[in-house]
N, C-alpha and C positions, 0 to 999 in steps of 0.2 A: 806321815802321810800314809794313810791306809792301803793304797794299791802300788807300792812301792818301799823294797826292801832288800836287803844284802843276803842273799841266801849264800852259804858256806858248802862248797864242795869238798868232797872227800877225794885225797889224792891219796895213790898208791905208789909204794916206791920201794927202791931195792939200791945193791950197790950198780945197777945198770941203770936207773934215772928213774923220774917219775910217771904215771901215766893217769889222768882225770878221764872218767870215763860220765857220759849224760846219756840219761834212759829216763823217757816218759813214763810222768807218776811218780817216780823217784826223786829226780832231781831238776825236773823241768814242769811247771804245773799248765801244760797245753799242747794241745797238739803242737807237731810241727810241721809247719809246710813252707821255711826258708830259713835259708843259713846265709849271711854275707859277712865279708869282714873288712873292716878300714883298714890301710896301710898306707906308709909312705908321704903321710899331712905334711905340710907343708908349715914350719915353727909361726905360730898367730892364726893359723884357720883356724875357726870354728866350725865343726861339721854336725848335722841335723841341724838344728833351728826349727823345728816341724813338732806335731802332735799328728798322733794315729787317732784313728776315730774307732777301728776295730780292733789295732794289731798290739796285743801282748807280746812283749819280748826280753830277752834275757841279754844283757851285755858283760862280755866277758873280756876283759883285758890280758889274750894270752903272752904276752910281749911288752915290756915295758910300762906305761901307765899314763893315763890320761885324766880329766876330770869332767862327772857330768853333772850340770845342774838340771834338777826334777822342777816344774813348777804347774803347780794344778789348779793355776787360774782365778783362785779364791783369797792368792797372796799369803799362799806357805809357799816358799821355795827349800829346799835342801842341795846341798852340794857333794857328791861321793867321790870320794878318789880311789880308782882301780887302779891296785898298782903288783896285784899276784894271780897265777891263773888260778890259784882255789879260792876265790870269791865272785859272785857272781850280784849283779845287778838289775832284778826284775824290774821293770814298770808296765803296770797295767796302761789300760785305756783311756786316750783324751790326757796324758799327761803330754806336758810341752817338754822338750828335752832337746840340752845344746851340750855337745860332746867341747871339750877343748884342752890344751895346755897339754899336749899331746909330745912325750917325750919322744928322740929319735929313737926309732927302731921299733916305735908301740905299734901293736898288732891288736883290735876290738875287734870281736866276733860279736855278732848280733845274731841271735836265734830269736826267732821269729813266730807267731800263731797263724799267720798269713798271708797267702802269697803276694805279691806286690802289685798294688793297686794305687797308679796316681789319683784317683777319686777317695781315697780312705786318708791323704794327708791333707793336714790343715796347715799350711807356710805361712799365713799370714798372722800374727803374735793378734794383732788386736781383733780381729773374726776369730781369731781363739776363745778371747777372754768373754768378748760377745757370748760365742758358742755356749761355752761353759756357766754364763751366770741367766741361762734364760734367753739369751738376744735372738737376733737372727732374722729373718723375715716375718717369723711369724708373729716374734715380740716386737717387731717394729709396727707390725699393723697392728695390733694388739695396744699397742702405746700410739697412735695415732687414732684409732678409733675412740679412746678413753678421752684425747683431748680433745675430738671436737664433741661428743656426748656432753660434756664441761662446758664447752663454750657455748652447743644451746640450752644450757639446762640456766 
């Protein structure tokens, strides 16, 4: 999938522990203008089920490990499993993405291109798929003007 990949952070360490440190242009490729993180799921939630329309973001499994499936609508899906805080998890835009299987004590950090905007998510899987291969209002009128053009022709 082109706008999703495992990027590898560089962790620093000593006999006093480790310490990952994330600096734009370096190891984050976008602004940032939000940080949140999942904790404390519940064993069989699934969390996101949604696609961003703008928001790139980096997910980071600092605690334990969860799994996320990517799916970009065109029927590649992939599946990653975070399970160290030195890897990290970009996906760009318009990808669908369902977090789950969410071990106790997993801690997801999500860094974020974008502040939080309930107009920038798409919940509903099949207005995704729509979205994503053309649909939408204005391929429906587009596809309904073709047919009746056909019918009087």
């Amino acid at each position: 999938m082109d706008n999703c990949r495992l990027i590898e952070l560089t962790s620093h360490g000593d006999n006093r522990g480790s310490l990952i440190a994330l600096e734009k242009e370096h190891d984050v490729p976008f602004d940032i203008k939000r940080v949140f993180y999942i904790y404390d799921t519940k064993r069989g939630t699934p969390r996101g089920q949604h696609a961003n329309k703008k928001s790139e973001q980096m997910l980071i499994c600092v605690s334990g490990s969860c799994r996320v499936k990517v799916d970009n609508g065109k029927g590649m899906q992939e599946v990653y499993e975070l399970n160290t805080p030195e890897q990290a998890l970009y996906t760009g835009t318009m990808l669908w993405r369902e977090m789950y299987d969410f071990s106790g004590g997993c801690v997801l950090m999500v860094i974020a291109s974008e502040y939080y905007n309930p107009e920038e998510y798409i919940r509903d899987y099949d207005k995704y798929i729509e979205l994503v291969n053309g649909g939408g209002d204005i391929g429906k009128c587009i596809f309904i003007l073709l047919l009746m053009l056909k019918v009087k022709i």
